[in-house]
N, C-alpha and C positions, 0 to 999 in steps of 0.2 A: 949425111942427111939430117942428122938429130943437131948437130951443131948449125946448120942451115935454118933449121924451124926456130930453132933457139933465134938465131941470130933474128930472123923476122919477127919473130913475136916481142924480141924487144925493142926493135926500132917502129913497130908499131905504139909498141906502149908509150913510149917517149914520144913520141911524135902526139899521140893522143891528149898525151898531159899537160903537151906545149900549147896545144890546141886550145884546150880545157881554163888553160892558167892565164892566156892573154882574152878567152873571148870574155868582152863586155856586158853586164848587165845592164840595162837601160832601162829605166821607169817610165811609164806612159805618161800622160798630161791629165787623164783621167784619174789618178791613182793620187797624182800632183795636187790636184784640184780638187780632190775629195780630203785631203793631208788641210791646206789651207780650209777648205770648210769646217772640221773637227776643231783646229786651234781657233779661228776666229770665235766658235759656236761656245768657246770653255772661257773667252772674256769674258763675256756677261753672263754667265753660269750662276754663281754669288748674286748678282744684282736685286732679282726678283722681277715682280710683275710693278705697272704703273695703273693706278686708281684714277677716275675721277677728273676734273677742270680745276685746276689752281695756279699757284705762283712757283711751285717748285719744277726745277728743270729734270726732267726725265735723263737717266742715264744710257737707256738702249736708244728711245726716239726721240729726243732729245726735243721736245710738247713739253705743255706747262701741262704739270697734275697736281694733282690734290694729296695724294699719298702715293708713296714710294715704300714697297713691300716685299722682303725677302729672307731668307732663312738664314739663320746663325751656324757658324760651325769655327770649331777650335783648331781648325788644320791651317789657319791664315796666322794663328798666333805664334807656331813653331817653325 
């Protein structure tokens, strides 16, 4: 009887772990699509904001302005 349970208990276990080790994880389209919104959103991070009516070409809307304005940092130099 004890060798019977044994023997069930471990072709349950095996069998559960085969289960476990081939089923797929699959990402939704939502989770996709929010992944692409964060990386586009960290281009123009650095860039700043665009001032103004002039001759200079904006870099996010790509309008002529007058000043092009944004923050300095030392992580682009390493």
């Amino acid at each position: 009887m004890k060798k019977n349970l044994l023997l069930l208990l471990c072709i349950v276990a095996i069998l559960s772990t085969k289960y476990l080790a081939s089923h797929e994880k699959r990402q939704s389209a939502l989770l996709l699509y929010n992944i692409e919104a964060l990386a586009a959103n960290s281009e123009h991070a650095d860039i700043g904001h665009c001032y103004g009516t002039g001759t200079l070409d904006c870099p996010v809307s790509h309008d002529k302005v007058k000043y092009i304005a944004g923050g300095y940092s030392l992580e682009g130099l390493y």
